[in-house]
C-alpha positions in Angstrom: 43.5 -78.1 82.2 40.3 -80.2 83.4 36.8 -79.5 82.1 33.4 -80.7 83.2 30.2 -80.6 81.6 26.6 -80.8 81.8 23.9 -81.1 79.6 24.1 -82.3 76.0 26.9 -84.6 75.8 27.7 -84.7 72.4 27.9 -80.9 72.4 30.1 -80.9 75.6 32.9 -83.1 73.5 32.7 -80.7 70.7 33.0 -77.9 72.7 36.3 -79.4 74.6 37.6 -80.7 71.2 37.7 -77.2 70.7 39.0 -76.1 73.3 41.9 -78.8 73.8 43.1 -77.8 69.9 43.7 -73.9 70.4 45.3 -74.2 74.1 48.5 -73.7 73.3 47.8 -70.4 72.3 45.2 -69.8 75.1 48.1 -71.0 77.1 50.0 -67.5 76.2 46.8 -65.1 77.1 48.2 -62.9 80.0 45.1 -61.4 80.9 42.6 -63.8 82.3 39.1 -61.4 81.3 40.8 -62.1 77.8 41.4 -65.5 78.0 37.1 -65.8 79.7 36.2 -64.3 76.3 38.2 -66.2 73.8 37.1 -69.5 75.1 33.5 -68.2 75.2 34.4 -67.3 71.8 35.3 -70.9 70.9 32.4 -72.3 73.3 29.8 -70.1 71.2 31.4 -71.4 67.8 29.7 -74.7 68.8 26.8 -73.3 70.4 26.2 -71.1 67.8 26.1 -74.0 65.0 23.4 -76.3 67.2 21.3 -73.3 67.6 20.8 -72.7 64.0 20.3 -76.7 63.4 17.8 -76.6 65.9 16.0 -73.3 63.8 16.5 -75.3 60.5 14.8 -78.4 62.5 12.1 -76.8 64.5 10.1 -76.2 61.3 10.1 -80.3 60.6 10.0 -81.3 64.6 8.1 -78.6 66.0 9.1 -76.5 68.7 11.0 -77.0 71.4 14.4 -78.9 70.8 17.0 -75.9 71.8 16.3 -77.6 75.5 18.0 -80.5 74.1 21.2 -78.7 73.4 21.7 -76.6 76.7 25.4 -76.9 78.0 27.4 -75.8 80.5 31.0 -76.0 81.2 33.5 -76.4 84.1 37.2 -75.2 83.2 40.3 -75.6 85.5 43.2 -74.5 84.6 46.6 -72.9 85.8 46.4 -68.9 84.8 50.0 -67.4 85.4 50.5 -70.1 87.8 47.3 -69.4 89.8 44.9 -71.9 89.9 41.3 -70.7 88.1 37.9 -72.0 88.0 35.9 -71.2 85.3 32.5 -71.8 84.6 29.8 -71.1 81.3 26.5 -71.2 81.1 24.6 -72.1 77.9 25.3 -69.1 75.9 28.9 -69.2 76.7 28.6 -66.2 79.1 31.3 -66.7 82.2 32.1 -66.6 86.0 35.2 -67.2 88.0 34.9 -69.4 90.8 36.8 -67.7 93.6 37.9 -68.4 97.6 35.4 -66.4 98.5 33.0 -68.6 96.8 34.3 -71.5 96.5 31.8 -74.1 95.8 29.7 -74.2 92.5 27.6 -76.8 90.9 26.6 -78.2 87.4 23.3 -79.9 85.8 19.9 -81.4 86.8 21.3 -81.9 90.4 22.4 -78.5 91.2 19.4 -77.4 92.8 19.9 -80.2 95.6 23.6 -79.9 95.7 24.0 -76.0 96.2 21.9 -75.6 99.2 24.0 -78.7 100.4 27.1 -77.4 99.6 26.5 -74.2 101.4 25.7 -76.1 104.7 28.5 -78.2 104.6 31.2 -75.3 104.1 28.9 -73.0 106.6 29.2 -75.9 109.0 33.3 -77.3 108.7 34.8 -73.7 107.5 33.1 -70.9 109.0 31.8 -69.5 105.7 35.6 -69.6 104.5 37.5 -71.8 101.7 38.1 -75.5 102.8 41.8 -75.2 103.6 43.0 -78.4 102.2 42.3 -80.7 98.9 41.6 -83.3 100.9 39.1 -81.2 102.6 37.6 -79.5 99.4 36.9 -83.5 98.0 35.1 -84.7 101.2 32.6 -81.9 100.6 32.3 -82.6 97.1 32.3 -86.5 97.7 29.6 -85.7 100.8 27.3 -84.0 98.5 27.2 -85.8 95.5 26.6 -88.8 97.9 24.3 -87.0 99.5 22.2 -85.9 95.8 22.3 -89.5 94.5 20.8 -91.2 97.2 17.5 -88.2 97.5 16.8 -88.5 94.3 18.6 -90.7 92.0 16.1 -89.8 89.0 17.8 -86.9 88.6 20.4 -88.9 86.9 23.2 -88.5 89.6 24.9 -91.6 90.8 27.2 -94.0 90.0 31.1 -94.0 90.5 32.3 -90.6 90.9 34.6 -89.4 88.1 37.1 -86.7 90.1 40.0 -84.3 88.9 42.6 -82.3 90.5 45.3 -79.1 89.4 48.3 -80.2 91.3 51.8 -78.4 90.9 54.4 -80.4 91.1 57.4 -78.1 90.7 56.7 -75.9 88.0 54.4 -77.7 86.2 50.8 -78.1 86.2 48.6 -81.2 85.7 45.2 -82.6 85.9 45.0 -85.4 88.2 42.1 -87.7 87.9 42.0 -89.4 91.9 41.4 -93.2 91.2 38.7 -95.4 92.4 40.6 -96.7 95.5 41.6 -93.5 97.1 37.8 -92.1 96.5 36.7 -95.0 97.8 38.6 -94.5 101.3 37.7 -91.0 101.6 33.9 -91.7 101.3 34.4 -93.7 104.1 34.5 -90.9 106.4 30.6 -90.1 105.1 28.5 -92.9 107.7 31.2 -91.9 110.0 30.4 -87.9 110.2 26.5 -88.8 109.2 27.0 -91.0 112.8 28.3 -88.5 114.9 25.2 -85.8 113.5 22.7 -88.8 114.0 23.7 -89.3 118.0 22.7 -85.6 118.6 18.9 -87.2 118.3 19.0 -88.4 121.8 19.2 -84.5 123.0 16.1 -83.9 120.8 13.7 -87.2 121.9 12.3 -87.8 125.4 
């Protein structure tokens, strides 16, 4: 399992604290619209306990602070040896993340890195699933580039943190790719961002 968050960090690691305690029996959930509701279920028991702190502390700092708590969360995970991608929003509601949309997005940046995604996959995969990991991380790598240099206010940037579900065998793990291999792959960016900048000489006189 490999989760991802967005929004108020100290809630996010409470959240997965959670989570990371009650997965063995998660683990044994056969039916996966089950296993969306019981780790809403466990996502909410958090969520549910800021909320009402921020009711009991609205009436001493005024209106305003459940913005401060919003959260989302990114969940990968093997589910009867399919890999699943799940995603909640703040209130702990759910969507699977599937081949026939493939791509999805967390946080401030999201606005920026949707529309991005979309061309990217419309333009390498013919509105299909990137065939290969190493083809679904230079569209993630591409685009999180691509957000943190337009607008690094947004608080995108710095070293990219990336994990992977790999099977080796019969067993699954979250890889996290290190710094080196990243680093190579995101070479292939000025190289590709080349090739589109030459077509300018078709469009000047």
């Amino acid at each position: 399992m490999s989760l991802a968050g967005a929004g108020a960090v100290g809630l996010n690691q409470l959240i997965e604290q959670r989570i990371s305690s009650n997965w063995t029996s998660l683990g044994d959930v056969e039916n996966l619209a089950d296993l969306r509701g019981l780790i809403s279920e466990l996502m909410w028991t958090e969520v549910g306990s800021a909320l009402e702190r921020v009711r009991d502390a609205d009436g001493v700092f005024g209106t305003g602070l459940a913005e401060a708590i919003r959260c989302n969360l990114m969940i990968a995970l093997p589910h009867r040896d399919t890999p699943t991608l799940l995603v909640y929003d703040e209130v702990a509601n759910s969507i699977e993340v599937t081949f026939e949309a493939p791509f999805f997005s967390l946080g401030s940046g999201g606005f920026q890195a949707d529309p991005f995604l979309a061309f990217v996959k419309r333009i390498f995969w013919d509105d299909a699933a990137p065939k290969t990991i190493a083809a679904g991380l230079f569209c993630v790598l591409w685009t999180l580039d691509h957000v943190s240099r337009v607008n690094a206010g947004l608080g995108v940037g710095g070293r990219p943190n990336v994990a992977v579900l790999r099977r080796n065998d019969s067993t699954w793990t979250a890889e996290r790719l290190n710094d080196d291999y990243l680093f190579e792959q995101m070479q292939a960016i000025p190289v590709v961002e080349d090739r589109l900048r030459s077509f300018r000489d078709r469009l000047e006189p």
